[in-house]
N, C-alpha and C positions, 0 to 999 in steps of 0.2 A: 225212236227218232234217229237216231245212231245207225241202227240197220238199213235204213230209210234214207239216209246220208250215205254209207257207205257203198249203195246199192247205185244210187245216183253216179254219182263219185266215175264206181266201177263201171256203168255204159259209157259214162263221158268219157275215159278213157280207153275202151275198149278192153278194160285188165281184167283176164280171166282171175288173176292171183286176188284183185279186192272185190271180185264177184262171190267168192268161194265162202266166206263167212257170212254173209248174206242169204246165202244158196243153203249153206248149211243150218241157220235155223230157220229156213221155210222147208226143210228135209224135214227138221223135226217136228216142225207144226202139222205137217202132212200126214208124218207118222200117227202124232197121238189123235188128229183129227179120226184116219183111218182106222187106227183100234177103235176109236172110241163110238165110231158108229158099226165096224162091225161085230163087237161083244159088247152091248150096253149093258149097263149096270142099273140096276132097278132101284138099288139102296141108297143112291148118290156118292158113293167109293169108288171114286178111278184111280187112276196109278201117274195123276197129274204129276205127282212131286219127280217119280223117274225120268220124266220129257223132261220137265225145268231143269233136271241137272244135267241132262244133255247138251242144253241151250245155252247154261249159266258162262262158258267161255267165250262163247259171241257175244251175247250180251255183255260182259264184263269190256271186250275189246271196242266193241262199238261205244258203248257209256264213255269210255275214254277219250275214243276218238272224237264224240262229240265234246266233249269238255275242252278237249283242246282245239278242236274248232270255234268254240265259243268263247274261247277264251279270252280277255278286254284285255287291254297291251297298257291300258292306264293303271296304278296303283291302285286307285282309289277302288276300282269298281272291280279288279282284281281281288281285293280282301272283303267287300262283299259277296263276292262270288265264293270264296272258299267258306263265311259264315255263313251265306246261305246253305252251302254242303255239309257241312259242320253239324246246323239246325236239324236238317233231313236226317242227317244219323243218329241225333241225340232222339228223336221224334220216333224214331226207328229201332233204338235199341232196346225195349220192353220187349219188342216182339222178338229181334235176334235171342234174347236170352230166353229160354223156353225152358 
């Protein structure tokens, strides 16, 4: 959503400069899309995790950016918003720890 926003964002504005992260993970969707159909993997082992760290700095800047787009200017629905993010991580850290 964030890429999605920022992508909007950069035509309304004409800014090549908040086009550019946008640009760059549909660069890398392109890529792995393009590996991925021309050396298919028969076993279902691709080399998904390499693209995604490619990505993980757009993503990381857009998530941001959407957060703070989203952001409620009231208290109240401001510290739900951070326990909702809070929940997400707690929900999320089984898997982070591997």
């Amino acid at each position: 959503a964030g890429l999605v926003a920022l992508g909007l964002l950069a035509a309304a504005r004409r800014s090549a400069s908040l086009a550019l992260l946008p640009l760059s993970a549909a660069a890398v969707v392109a890529g792995y899309v393009l590996f991925a159909v021309r050396y298919p993997s028969t076993d279902g082992d691709t080399i998904k995790g390499t693209y995604l760290l490619m990505a993980l700095p757009a993503a990381a800047v857009s998530a941001a950016f959407l957060v703070e787009a989203l952001r409620p200017h009231r208290r109240a629905w401001a510290i739900a918003g951070i326990a909702a993010l809070c929940a997400l991580v707690a929900i999320q850290l089984p898997f982070l720890v591997l």
